[in-house]
FITIRO-77625 format. One record per residue (C-alpha): residue number from 0; residue in one letter; y, z, x. Coordinates in steps of 0.02 Angstrom, whole numbers. Last residue first. Example, Ala and Ser with C-alpha at 12.3 -4.5 7.8 and 13.67 -1.06 7.14 Angstrom:
<fipas>
fipa resi 1, resn S, py -53, pz 357, px 684
fipa resi 0, resn A, py -225, pz 390, px 615
</fipas>
This chain:
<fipas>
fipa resi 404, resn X, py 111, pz 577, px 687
fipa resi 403, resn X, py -35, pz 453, px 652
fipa resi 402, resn X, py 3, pz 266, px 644
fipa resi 401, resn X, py -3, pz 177, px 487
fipa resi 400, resn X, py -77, pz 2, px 520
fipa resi 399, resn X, py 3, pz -164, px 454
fipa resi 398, resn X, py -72, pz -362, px 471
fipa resi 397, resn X, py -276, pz -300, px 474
fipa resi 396, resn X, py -433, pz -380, px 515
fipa resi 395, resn X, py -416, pz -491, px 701
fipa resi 394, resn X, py -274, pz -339, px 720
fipa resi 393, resn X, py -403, pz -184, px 705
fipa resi 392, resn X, py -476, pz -273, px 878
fipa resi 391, resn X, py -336, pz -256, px 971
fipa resi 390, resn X, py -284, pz -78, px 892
fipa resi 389, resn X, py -459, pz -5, px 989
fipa resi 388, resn X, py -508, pz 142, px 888
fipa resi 387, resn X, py -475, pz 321, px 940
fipa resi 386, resn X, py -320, pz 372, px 1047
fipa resi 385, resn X, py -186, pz 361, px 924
fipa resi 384, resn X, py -242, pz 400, px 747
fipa resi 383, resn X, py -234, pz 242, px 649
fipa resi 382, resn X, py -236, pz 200, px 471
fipa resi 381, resn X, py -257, pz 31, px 391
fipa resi 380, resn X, py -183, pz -123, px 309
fipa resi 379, resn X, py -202, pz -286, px 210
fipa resi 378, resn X, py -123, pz -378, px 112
fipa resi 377, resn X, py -57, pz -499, px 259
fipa resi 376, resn X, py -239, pz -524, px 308
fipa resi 375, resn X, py -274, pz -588, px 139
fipa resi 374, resn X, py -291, pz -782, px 199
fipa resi 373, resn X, py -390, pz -712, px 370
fipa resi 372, resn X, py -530, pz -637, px 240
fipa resi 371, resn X, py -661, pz -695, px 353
fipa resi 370, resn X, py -663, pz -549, px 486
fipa resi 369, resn X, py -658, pz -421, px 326
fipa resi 368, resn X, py -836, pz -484, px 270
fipa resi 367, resn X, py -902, pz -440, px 475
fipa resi 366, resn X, py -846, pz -289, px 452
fipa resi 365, resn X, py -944, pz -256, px 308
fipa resi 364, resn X, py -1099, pz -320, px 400
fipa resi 363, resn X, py -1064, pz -211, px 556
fipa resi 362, resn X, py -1021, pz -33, px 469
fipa resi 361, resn X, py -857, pz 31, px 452
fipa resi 360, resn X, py -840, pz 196, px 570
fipa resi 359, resn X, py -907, pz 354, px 533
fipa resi 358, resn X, py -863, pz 487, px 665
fipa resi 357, resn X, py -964, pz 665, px 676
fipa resi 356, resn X, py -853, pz 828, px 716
fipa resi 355, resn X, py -973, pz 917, px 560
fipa resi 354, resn X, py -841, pz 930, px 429
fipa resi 353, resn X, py -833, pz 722, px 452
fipa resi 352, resn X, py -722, pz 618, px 522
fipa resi 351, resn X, py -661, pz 464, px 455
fipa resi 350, resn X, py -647, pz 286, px 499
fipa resi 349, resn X, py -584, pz 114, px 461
fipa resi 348, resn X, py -494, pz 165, px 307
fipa resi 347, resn X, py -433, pz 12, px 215
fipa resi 346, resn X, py -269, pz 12, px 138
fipa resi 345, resn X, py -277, pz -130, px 16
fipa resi 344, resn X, py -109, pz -200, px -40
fipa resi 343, resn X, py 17, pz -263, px -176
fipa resi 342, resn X, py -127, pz -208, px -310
fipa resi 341, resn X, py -114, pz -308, px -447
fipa resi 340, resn X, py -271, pz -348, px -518
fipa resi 339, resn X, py -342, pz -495, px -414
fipa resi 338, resn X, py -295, pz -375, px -271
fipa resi 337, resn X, py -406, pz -245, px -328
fipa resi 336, resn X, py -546, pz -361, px -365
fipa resi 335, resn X, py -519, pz -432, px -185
fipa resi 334, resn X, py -521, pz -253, px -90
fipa resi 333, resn X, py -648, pz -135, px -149
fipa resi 332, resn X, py -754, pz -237, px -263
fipa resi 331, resn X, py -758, pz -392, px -183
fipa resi 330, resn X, py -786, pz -294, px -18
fipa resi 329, resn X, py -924, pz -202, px -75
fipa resi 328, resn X, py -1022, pz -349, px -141
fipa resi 327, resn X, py -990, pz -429, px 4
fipa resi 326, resn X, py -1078, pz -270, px 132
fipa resi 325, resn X, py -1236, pz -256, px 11
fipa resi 324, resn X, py -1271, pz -443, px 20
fipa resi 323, resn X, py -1262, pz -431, px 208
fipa resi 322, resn X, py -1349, pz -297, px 217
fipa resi 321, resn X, py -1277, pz -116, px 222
fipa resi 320, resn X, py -1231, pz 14, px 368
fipa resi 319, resn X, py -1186, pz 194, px 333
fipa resi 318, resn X, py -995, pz 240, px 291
fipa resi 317, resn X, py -828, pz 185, px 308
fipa resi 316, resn X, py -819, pz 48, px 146
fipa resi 315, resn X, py -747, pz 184, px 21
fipa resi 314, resn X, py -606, pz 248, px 115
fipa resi 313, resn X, py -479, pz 158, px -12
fipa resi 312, resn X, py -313, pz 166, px -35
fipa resi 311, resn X, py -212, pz 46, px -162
fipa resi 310, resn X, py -35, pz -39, px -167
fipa resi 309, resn X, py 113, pz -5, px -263
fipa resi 308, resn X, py 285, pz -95, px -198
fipa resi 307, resn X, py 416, pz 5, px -287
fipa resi 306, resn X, py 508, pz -6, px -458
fipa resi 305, resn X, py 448, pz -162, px -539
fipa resi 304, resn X, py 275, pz -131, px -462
fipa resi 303, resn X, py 287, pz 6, px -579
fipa resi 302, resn X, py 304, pz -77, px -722
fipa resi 301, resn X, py 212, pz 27, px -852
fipa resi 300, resn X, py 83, pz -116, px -907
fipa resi 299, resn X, py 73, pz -153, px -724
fipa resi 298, resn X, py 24, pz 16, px -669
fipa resi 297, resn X, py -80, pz 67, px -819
fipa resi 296, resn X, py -199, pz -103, px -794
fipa resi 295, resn X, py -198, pz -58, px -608
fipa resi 294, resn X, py -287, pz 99, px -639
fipa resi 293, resn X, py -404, pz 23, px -770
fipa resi 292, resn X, py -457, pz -78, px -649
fipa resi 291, resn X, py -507, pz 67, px -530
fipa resi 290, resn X, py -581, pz 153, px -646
fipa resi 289, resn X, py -682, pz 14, px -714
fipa resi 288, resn X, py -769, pz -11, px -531
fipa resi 287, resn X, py -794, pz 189, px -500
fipa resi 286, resn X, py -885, pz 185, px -674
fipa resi 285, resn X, py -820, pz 256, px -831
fipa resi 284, resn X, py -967, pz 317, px -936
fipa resi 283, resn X, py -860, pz 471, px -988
fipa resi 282, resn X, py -977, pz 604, px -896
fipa resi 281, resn X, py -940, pz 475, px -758
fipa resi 280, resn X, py -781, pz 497, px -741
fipa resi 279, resn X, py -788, pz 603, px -570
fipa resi 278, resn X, py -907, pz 474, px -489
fipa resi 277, resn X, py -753, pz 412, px -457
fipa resi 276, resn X, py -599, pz 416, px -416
fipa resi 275, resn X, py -576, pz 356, px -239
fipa resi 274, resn X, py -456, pz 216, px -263
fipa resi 273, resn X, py -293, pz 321, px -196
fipa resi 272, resn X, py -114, pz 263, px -255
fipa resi 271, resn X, py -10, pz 200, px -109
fipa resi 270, resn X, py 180, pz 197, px -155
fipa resi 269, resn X, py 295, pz 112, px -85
fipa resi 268, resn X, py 500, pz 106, px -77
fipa resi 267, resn X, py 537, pz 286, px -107
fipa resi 266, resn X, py 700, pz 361, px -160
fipa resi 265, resn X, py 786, pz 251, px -222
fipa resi 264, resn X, py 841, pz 309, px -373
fipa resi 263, resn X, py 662, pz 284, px -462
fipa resi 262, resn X, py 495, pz 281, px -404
fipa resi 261, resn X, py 476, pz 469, px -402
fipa resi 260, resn X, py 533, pz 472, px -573
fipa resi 259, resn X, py 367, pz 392, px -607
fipa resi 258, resn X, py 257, pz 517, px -529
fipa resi 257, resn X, py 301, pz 676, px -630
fipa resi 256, resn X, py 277, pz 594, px -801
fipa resi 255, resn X, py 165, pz 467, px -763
fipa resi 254, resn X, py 48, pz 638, px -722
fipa resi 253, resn X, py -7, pz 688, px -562
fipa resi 252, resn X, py 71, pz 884, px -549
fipa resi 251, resn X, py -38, pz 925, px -699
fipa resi 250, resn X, py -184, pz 891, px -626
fipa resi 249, resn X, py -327, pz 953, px -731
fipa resi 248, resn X, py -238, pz 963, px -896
fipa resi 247, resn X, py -184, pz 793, px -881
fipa resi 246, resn X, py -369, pz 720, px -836
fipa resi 245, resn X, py -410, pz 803, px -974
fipa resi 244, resn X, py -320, pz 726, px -1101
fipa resi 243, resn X, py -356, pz 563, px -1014
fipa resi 242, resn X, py -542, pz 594, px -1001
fipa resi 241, resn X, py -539, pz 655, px -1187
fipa resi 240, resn X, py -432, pz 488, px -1256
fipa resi 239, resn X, py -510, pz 352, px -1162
fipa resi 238, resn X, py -421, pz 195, px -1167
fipa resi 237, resn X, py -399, pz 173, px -994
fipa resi 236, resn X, py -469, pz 334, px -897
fipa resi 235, resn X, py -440, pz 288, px -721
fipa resi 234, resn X, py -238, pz 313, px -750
fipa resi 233, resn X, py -284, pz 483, px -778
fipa resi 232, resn X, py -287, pz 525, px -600
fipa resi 231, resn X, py -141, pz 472, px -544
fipa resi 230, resn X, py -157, pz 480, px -338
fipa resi 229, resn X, py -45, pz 483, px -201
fipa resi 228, resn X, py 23, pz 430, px -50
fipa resi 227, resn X, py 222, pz 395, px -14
fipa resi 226, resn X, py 311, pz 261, px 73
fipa resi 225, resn X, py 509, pz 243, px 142
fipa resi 224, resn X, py 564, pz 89, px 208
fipa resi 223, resn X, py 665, pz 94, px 368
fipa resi 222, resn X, py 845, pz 15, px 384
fipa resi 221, resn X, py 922, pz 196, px 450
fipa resi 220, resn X, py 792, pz 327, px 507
fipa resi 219, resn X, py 899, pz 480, px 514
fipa resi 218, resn X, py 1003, pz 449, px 354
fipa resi 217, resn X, py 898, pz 372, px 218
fipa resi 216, resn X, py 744, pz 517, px 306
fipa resi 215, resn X, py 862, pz 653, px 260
fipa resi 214, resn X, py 894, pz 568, px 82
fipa resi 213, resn X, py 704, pz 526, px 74
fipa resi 212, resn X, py 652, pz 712, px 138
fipa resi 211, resn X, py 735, pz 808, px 10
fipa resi 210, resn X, py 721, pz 693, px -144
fipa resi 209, resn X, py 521, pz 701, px -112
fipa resi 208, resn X, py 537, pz 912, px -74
fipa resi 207, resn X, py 651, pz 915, px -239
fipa resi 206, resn X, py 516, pz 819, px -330
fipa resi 205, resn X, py 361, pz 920, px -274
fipa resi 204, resn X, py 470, pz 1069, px -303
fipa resi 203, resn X, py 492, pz 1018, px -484
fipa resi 202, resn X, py 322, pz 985, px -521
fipa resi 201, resn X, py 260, pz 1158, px -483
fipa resi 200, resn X, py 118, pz 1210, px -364
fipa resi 199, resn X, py 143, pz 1126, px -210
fipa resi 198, resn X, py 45, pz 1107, px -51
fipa resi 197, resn X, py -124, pz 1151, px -142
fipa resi 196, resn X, py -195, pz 973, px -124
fipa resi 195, resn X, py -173, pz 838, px -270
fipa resi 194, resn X, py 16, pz 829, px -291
fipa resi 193, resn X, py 42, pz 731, px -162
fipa resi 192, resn X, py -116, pz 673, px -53
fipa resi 191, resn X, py -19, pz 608, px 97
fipa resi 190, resn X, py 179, pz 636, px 122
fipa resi 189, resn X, py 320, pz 539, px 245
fipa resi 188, resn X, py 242, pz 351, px 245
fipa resi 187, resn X, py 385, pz 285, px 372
fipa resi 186, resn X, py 447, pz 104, px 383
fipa resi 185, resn X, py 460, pz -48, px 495
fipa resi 184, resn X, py 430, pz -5, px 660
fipa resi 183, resn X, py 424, pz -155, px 758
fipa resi 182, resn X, py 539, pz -70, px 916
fipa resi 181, resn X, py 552, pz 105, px 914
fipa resi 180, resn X, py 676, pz 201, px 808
fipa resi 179, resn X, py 525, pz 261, px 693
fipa resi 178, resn X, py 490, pz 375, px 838
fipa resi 177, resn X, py 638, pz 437, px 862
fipa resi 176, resn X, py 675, pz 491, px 672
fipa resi 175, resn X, py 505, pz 540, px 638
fipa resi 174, resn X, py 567, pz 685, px 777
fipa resi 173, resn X, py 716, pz 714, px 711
fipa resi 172, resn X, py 644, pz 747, px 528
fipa resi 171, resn X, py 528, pz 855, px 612
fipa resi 170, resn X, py 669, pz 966, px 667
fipa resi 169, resn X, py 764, pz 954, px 505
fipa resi 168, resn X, py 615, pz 1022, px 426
fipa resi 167, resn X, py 579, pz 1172, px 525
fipa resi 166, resn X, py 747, pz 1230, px 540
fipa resi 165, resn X, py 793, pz 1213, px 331
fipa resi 164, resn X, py 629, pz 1312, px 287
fipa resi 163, resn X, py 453, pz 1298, px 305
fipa resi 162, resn X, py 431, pz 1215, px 139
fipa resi 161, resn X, py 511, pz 1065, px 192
fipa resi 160, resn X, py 396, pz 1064, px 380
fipa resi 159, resn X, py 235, pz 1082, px 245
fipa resi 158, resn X, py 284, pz 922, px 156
fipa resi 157, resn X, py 322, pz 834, px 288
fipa resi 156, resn X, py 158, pz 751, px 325
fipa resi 155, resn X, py 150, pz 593, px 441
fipa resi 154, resn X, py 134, pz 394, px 429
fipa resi 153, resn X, py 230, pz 302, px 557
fipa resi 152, resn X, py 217, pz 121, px 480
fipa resi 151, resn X, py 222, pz -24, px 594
fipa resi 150, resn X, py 160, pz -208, px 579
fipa resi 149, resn X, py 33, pz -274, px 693
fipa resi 148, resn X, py 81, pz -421, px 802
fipa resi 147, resn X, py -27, pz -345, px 956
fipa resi 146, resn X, py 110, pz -305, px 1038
fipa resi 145, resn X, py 177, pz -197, px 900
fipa resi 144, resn X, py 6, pz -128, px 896
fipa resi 143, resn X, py 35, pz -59, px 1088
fipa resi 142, resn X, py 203, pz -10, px 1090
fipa resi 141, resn X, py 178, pz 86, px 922
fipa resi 140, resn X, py 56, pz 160, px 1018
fipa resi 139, resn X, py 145, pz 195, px 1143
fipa resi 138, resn X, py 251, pz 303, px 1043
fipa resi 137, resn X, py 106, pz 398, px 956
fipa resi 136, resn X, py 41, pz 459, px 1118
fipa resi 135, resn X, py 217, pz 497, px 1175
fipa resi 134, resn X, py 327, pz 415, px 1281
fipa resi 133, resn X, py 422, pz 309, px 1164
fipa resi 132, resn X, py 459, pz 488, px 1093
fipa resi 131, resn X, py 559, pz 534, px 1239
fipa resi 130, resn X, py 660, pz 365, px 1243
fipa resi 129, resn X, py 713, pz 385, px 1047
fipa resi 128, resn X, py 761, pz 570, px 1098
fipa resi 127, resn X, py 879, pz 504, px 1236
fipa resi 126, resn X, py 971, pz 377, px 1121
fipa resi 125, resn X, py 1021, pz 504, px 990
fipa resi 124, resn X, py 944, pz 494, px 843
fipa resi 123, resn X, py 1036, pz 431, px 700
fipa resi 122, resn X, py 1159, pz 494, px 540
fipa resi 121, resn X, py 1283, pz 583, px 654
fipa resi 120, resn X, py 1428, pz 585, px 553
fipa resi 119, resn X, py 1600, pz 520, px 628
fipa resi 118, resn X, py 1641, pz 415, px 503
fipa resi 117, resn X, py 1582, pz 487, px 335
fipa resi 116, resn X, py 1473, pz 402, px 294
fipa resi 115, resn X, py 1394, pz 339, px 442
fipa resi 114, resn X, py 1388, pz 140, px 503
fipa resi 113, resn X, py 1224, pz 55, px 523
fipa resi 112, resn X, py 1186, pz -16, px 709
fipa resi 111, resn X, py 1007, pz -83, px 701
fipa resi 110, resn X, py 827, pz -9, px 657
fipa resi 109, resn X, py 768, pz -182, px 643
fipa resi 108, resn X, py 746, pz -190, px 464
fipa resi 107, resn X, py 911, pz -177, px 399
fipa resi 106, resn X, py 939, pz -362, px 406
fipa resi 105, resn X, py 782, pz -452, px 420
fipa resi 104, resn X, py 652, pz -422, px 559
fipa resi 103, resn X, py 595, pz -567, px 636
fipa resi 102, resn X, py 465, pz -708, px 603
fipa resi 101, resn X, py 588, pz -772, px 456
fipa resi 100, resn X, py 723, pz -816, px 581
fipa resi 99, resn X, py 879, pz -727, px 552
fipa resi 98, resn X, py 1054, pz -780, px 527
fipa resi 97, resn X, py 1224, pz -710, px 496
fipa resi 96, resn X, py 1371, pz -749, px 372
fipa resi 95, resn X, py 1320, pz -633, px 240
fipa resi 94, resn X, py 1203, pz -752, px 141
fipa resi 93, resn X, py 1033, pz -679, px 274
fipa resi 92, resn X, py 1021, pz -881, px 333
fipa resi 91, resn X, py 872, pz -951, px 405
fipa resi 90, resn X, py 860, pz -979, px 582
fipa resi 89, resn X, py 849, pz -1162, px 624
fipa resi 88, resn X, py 878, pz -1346, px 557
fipa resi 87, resn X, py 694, pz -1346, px 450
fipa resi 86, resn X, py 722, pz -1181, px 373
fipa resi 85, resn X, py 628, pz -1231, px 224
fipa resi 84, resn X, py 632, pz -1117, px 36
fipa resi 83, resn X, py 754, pz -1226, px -62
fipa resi 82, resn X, py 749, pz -1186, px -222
fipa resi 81, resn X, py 759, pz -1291, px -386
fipa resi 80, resn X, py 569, pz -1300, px -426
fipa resi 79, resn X, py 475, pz -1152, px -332
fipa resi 78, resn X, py 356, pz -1239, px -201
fipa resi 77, resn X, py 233, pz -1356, px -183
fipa resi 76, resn X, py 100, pz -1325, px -311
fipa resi 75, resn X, py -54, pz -1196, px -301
fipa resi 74, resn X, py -58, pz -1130, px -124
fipa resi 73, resn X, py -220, pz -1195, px -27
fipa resi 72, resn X, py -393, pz -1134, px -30
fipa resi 71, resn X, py -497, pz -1167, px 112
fipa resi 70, resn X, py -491, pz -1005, px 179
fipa resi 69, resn X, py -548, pz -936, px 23
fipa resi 68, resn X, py -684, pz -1050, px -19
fipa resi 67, resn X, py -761, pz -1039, px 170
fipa resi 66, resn X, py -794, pz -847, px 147
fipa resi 65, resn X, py -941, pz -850, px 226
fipa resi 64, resn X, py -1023, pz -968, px 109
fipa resi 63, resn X, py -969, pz -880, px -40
fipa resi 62, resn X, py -830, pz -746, px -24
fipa resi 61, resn X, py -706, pz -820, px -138
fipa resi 60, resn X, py -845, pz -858, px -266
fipa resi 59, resn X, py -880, pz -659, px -264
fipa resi 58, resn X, py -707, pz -617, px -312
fipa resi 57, resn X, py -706, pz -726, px -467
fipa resi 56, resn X, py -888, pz -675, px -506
fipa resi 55, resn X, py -827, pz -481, px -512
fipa resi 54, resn X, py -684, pz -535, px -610
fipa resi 53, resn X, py -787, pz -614, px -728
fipa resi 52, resn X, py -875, pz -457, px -816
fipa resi 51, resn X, py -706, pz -392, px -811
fipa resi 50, resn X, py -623, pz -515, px -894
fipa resi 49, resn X, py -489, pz -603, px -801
fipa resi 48, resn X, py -314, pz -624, px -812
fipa resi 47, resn X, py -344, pz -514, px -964
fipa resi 46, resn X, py -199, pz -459, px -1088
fipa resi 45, resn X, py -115, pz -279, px -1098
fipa resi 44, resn X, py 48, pz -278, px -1224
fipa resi 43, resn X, py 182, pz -133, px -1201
fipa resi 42, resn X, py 294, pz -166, px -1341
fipa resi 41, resn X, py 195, pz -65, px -1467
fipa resi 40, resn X, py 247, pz 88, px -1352
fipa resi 39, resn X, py 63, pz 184, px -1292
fipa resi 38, resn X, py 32, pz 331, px -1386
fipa resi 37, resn X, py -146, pz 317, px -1377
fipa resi 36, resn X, py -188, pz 269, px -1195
fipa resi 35, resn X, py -203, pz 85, px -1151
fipa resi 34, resn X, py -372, pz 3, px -1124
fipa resi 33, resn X, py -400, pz -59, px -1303
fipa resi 32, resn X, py -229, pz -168, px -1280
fipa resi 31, resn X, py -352, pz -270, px -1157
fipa resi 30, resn X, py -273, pz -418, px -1278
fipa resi 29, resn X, py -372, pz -598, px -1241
fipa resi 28, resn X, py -231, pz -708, px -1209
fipa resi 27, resn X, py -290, pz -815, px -1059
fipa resi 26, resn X, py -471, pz -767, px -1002
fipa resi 25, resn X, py -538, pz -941, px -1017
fipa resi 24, resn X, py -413, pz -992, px -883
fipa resi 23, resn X, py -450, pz -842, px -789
fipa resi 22, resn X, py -648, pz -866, px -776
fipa resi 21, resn X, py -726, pz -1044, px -836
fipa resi 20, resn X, py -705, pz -1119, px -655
fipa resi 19, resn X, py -610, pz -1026, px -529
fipa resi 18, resn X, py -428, pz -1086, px -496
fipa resi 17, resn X, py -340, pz -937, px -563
fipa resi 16, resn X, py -358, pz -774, px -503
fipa resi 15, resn X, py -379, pz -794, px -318
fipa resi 14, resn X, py -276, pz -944, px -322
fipa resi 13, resn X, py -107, pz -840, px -399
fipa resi 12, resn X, py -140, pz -727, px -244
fipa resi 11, resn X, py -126, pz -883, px -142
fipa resi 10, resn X, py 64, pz -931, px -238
fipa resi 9, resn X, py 126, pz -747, px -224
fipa resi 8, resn X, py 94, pz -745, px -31
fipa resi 7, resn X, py 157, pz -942, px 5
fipa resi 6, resn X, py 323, pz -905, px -106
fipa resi 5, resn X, py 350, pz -741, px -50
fipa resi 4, resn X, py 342, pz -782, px 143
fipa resi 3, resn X, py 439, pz -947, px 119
fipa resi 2, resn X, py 569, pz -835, px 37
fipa resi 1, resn X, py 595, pz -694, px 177
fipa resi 0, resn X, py 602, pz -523, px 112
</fipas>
């Protein structure tokens, strides 16, 4: 992580929630204790940045006047008192006798030279298998979004290729291998949906099969980060003791309990938790927006962005075209309020298709709301099967895409 980087990123998110009249400020010290589950340690304290009847407003003000507020806005303060954070004379230094400049790859990053343990092990790819797989559909178009100064996950399943057997998985760990040896590839998202479709039906295999493929993926794909997706479903339910009693009955293999180990030992280094959960609270009078802050009340009263970076997934803005009014409101919902509460990212899906063959894309207007978020592009990221949507255009919206293996 480069230190300008932090500094500017950390210090615009601190805008969003902050310098907006009679919201944050106002906010200070007012316990959301009410939120946590019963049982919760006494230590773990919950207090509003913003209310929730302001956070809406909050988000909203950024988007006024096509977004002008926002991309106006400048970092609060000039810097972090006692550090240096300018590279005026050149390359910034990595503190091991080497230099990088902060628009590269840092050390480890780059899919470099690392040494096996013990000498002699073959912990990469070989050289030929990292050419075939620049030739593939999904090699190229790492080519291509690399050149277009989007960031690279590969994101694939391996979930099924573990329980295959030892043959099965090793081979697709070869071939995630090669491809995330390709130039601007910066990490691998290796399971979707964990714990929530059929693919496992005990929580211990879910964790061997997530030890399993990190260690193999430590080893084959050297320097990458490692990402999972997921969802905890009775994070949604705050305070309330029924949904989150049955929210643990329900999905047994999504609890804190089975996901937060996960997080630990390095064996992942992100973890995307899904935003789509409602309408199923509703018999609780949770709505889809109060689910999704009380998600990211749980995660930062637990620490989890302590342990990995935790971001949110949302497909709710592909779908049939809105007004202009329509199309904000969505988008201060679905990305800035999540932001504002401590999501590290917003993983937009730009399209789906449906049972039917049928393609929804993200309508004009909404689209049109993501063009003028340019100070959050760094936050925020999408999907990408190769062949479908033009990558040129999913840059002028998006910093990091997950490519489809």
């Amino acid at each position: 992580m480069r230190l300008r980087r932090i500094a500017a990123i950390g210090a615009l998110a601190g805008v969003i929630s902050i310098w907006l009249p009679g919201s944050a400020a106002q906010a200070a010290g007012e316990s959301c204790n009410d939120q946590l589950p019963a049982g919760t340690p006494s230590y773990v304290v919950c207090r509003w940045l913003a209310k929730p009847d302001e956070a809406l407003q909050v988000a909203m003000h950024w988007l006024a006047d096509d977004a002008s507020n926002l991309q106006q806005a400048e970092p609060y303060g000039s810097g972090w008192p006692g550090i240096d954070i300018t590279c005026t004379d050149g390359p910034c230094p990595t503190g091991e006798g080497e230099a990088y400049d902060e628009d590269q790859a840092g050390p480890a990053e780059d899919g470099g030279d690392v040494v096996c343990d013990p000498p002699g092990t073959t912990c990469t790819v070989e050289p030929d298998e990292v050419e075939a797989a620049a030739q593939t559909p999904t090699g190229q178009a790492v080519e291509t979004a690399t050149e277009t100064g989007l960031r690279v996950w590969i994101n694939t399943e391996l979930a099924d290729d573990w329980k295959a057997g030892e043959q099965a998985f090793t081979a697709a760990i070869k071939n995630i291998g090669a491809l995330a040896a390709q130039p601007g590839v910066a990490g691998i998202r290796f399971t979707n949906q964990l714990g929530y479709n059929a693919t496992f039906t005990t929580a211990e295999d879910l964790t061997k099969f997530v030890t399993a493929a990190s260690a193999a993926l430590r080893e084959t794909a050297p320097g990458k980060k490692l990402g999972l997706h997921t969802v905890v479903p009775v994070f949604a339910c705050g305070g309330n003791t029924a949904c989150a009693k049955t929210m643990a009955t329900q999905y047994p293999l999504l609890t804190p309990a089975v996901i937060e180990p996960l997080l630990t030992g390095g064996k992942i280094d992100q973890l995307t938790l899904d935003s789509g959960m409602a309408p199923g609270y509703t018999k609780w009078k949770i709505t889809a927006q109060e689910a999704r802050r009380n998600q990211w009340i749980q995660v930062k009263a637990r620490a989890w962005d302590a342990l990995a970076q935790v971001g949110a997934e949302d497909a709710g803005l592909v779908g049939p075209s809105l007004t202009t009014a329509q199309a904000k409101t969505a988008t201060a919902q679905r990305i800035v309020l999540p932001l504002e509460d401590g999501a590290a990212t917003v993983n937009v899906w730009s399209r789906y298709v449906d049972a039917k063959g049928t393609v929804h894309g993200i309508p004009a207007a909404t689209w049109a709301q993501l063009e003028k978020l340019e100070p959050l592009q760094r936050r925020l990221t999408t999907l990408y099967t190769p062949g479908t949507d033009d990558l040129t255009k999913l840059a002028k919206v998006f910093s990091q895409v997950y490519i489809t293996a």
